[in-house]
Every structure is written in C-alpha cells, then in structure tokens.
C-alpha positions, 0 to 999 in steps of 0.5 A: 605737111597734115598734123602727125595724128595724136597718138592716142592715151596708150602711146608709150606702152608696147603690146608683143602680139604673138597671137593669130586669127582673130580673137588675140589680133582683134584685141591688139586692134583695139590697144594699137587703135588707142596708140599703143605700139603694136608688135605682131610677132607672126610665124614664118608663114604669116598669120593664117588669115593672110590666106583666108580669101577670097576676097583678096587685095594685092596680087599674086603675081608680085607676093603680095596678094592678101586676105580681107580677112587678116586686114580686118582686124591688124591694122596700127601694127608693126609686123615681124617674122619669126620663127620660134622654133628656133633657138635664135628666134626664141632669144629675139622674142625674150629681148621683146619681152624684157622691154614690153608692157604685155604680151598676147598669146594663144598657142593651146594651152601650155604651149607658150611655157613648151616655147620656153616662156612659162610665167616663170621664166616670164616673170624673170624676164620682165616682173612688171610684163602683163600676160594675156592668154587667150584659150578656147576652153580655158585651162582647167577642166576635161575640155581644156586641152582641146582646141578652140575655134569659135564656130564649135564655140559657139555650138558648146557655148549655147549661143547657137541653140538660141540663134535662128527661126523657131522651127529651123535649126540652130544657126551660127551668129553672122561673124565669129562672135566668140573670137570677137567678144573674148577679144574685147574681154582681153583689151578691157582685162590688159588695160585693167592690169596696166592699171592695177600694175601703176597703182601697185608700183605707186603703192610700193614706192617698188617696181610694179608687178604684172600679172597672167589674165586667162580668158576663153572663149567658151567663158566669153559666149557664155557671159555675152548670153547676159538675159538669156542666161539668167533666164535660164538659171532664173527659170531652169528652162531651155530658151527657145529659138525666136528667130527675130523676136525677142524673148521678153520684150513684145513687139520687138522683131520684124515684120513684113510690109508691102514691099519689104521688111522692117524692124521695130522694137517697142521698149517702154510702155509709153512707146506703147501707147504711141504705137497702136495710133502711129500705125491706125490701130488706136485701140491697141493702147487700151486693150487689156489683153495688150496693157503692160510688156508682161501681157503682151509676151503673155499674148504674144501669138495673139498680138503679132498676127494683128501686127504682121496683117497691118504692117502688109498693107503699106510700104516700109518707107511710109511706115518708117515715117509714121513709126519715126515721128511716133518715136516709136524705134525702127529701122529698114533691114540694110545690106552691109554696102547699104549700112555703111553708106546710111548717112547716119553712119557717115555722119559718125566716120564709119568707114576711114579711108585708109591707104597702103603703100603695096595693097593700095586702097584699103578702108578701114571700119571706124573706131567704136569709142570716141575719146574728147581728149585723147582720141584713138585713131587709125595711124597705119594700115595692117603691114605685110609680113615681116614688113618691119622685122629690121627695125625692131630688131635695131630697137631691141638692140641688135646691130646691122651685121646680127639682122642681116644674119638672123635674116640670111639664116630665115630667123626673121 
C-alpha cells in the first residue's frame, strides 16, 4: 500500500466552513491543504459554484454534473448538506461549532447572528471558537449592508481604474482578484488567532480565548494596491492606466517582436547596464538621458520607441536567448495550457494529478508554499454535495436512528 500522505502542521484542528463562492472556500482551500479538517456546511442546493459552468465535469444524466469553477477552490474538504433555515438544521450546526477550532462565514452582515449565532451566543458555545467573517464592504460605514461581489469591488476598490491600456477603459483583473486576496487575508488572519489563542491559553494556565476577525473585501483590493496606493497618497495624484508598463520602473512591459511579444522587466541598474549590449544598443548604458531608473521614467516616451523598433527586428526566441544570457529577467507571453506545461512549472509540481471516485479525472493546481518538514498536501479531491453528511453527523454524536431522520426530513 502508498504511504498515508502527511497530514499536514494543521492536522488536528477542525475549520466549520459555512461560506460560499470564492473568497470564504478559497481560504478553507488553503487551512485544509496545510491539514486541517475542513467541514463545508453547504445550502440544500449546494455552493452556488456547483452550477457555475460551463465547463463541466460529471454528467447530467446521473446528478453529478459539476462546475469547474466550485472545483477549483474546494478540495481537502468534507461536504455536509444543511439546511439552516430549520430549527434541526441550526442545533446541527451548533454541536459542530461546540467542537470546532473556527468557523468561516460570509452571509451579509449580520445575517450569521439572524441565523441565531451572534458572537454571543458563539462565545457560549465555544469560548476558545475563532470566527472569520468575510464581508464585501465591512461592518461599518453607509455601504456596509450592501452586498459584495468582486467584480463591483474591484470597480469602488480602485483596482479597475488602474487595470488596462492607457486610451481604453478601465478593465477588471483576469480572475476575482478580490475574492482571492481577501481569502488569503482570512487564512493568514485565522492562523494568527489560532496562534494568539495558544499563547493566550499557556499565559492563563486557563481555557484559551477565540476571537471575531472581520475582513472585507473592498479592505483586502485596496491593501493589495501596495505602491500604486502610496503613490497616490505620497502624490495626491490619480494613477493612470499603463497597460503593461510599470509606473515606476522603466523598461518593464512588453514589447512586440518579429513574430511575437515578450516581456521584460529591468530591475536594477546593473541589469541596465547589461541590457543596451544584450539587445545591440550598447550606447544605451552611457546615455545620460537613460543613466539611473528615476531618468528613464523621466524619459519614458523617448526610451520606449527606441526599444519597441529593435526588439521588431528579430524573433521572441532569439531574443529570449540574448536577454537570458544577459540575466537580463523576460519571459514569452504564455497561454494558460502553455504555463502549466512550461518545464519550469513541471518541474515545481504545478499541476497534481488528482482522481475522483464519481468526476473521474480532476487535476488540481499545486500548493504555492512548500514546508520542509510538515508539508501541506492535496489528500482528497472537492466531495459532491452532501457526500459526507452521515459521517459527520456520527462524529458529533448523532446516532443511526437520528441521521436517518434528519436525512428523511431533508435536514442534511
């Protein structure tokens, strides 16, 4: 028999996912992949990205047609059906609570306390529970009760006002950038209150003490516009859209070549001084109007047509060779079927090969952090609805007679 896979530095700790989409699963994703035990307490109807397709996987016919989209993000989880509308429902969902070390939510705001689990009654509960709440626009302030979707976000963030060509209009990130930041923001903020809650408890010599963590949205795409943002509050100025260029570093954007495009990104002064040789401009190195990044983004419209007329006279792959042996950083403009193919990505297990016993074959994208000696890992594939609600019912101490009841009553 294989080796059982490691369970990861999280094993042991039990996360209650009651959220949908993208933001609050994308965060779970990430606290089941360093092994926690994931629990996605889904709606009768299941996660609303079970039906974001096409493209699907499983078939129609047999029920089990699913989204790529919910399998992107809802691996190394254990799914349970529940209807919270119902009294049944809700005490099934406390018992999980009184056993977890936190819960993920992102009803609107307030609507988990409507639910009946207000921090209060949470606190009762489970004192030493962590609970994220994940909102669109945060709980205070005159936009707070409005819905949150990362596409608007990212419009009220900023994020699109700096997103597209210089003459075009703004444009929206290539994925829901938004719901993925402020989904990291959540992991990294549980983990913190994992942390914060064991030093608490070993301080104490008493029981350890959770806490609510509130992140947003609209908070998350605006701490994500890092230099852009301190431009404008250095400056007071709007940032213009540059397309692919970068507002302070100059070259670094792509350029057109004889049967292609590249990009290239020019980082330090001594890449500088390699590149105008690597690409047969050797002058470029002593012009003065070129000398130091500040004078190139001084000269920006005079330097880039210089640049974009070479790099159009030879093809992308002889000038990737020239720019690589230059150390000069570039790279081709890759399609996603061609990045996860690239043998650099290969070689760092981009793609896993995952099976699943309904859906077949359904890879997953790789784990972004590598830990020595604990590593995360890819342990189950994302489950069909519902696909463990007897199991977790039997754990939290429900017996046969009671799971079959709640089940013939559509509870689970």
């Amino acid at each position: 028999m294989p080796p059982e896979p490691n369970p990861g530095p999280l094993a042991g700790l039990r996360i209650v996912d009651c959220s949908t989409v993208l933001a609050g699963p994308f965060c779970t994703m990430l606290l089941g992949d360093l092994g926690a035990d994931v629990i996605k307490v889904e709606p009768p109807e299941g996660d609303a990205t079970r039906g974001w397709g096409p493209p699907w996987v499983g078939s129609k016919t047999d029920g089990s047609r699913t989204a790529a989209y919910y399998l992107a993000v809802n691996r190394n989880k254990r799914s349970l059906r529940l209807d919270l509308s119902r009294d049944e429902g809700r005490e099934v969902l406390a018992a999980l609570l009184r056993a977890a070390d936190a819960v993920v939510e992102n009803f609107r705001v307030g609507g988990f306390a409507r639910l009946g689990f207000s921090d209060e009654i949470l606190r009762e509960l489970n004192p030493g529970l962590i609970h994220l709440a994940i909102s669109g626009f945060g709980t205070r302030g005159p936009d707070a009760d409005k819905p949150g979707y990362d596409f608007v976000i990212q419009a009220v963030g900023g994020l699109m006002s700096i997103t597209g060509e210089p003459e075009g209009r703004p444009m929206k990130v290539g994925v829901a950038i938004s719901d993925v930041v402020s989904g990291l923001f959540g992991a990294v903020a549980v983990l913190a209150g994992l942390v914060a809650r064991e030093r608490d408890g070993a301080r104490t010599s008493g029981p350890p003490a959770g806490q609510r963590i509130d992140v947003s949205l609209l908070q998350s795409t605006l701490a994500v516009l890092v230099n852009q943002a301190q431009n404008a509050l250095v400056t007071g100025r709007v940032p213009i859209r540059r397309g692919n260029a970068h507002p302070s570093i100059v070259p670094y954007e792509t350029f057109a070549t004889a049967d292609g495009e590249i990009a290239i990104g020019v980082g330090s002064e001594r890449q500088w001084a390699r590149f105008g040789p690597a690409i047969g401009l050797p002058e470029l190195a002593t012009e003065a109007r070129f000398a130091t990044n500040g004078d190139r983004v001084e000269h920006r419209a005079e330097l880039i047509p210089i640049l974009a007329a070479r790099f159009q006279t030879a093809t992308s792959a002889s000038w990737l060779r020239a720019l690589d042996g230059a150390g000069i950083p570039a790279g081709p403009i890759l399609d996603l079927p061609a990045a996860f193919s690239s043998p650099q990505a290969v070689a760092l297990g981009s793609r896993v090969p995952v099976r699943h016993d309904i859906l077949g074959q359904v890879d997953q994208v790789g784990i972004p952090f590598e830990l020595s000696a604990t590593p995360a890992g890819i342990r189950t594939p994302p489950p069909m609805l519902g696909e463990h609600s007897a199991e977790i019912l039997a754990e939290a101490g429900y017996g046969p007679d009671a799971i079959e009841r709640l089940g013939s009553e559509g509870v689970i």
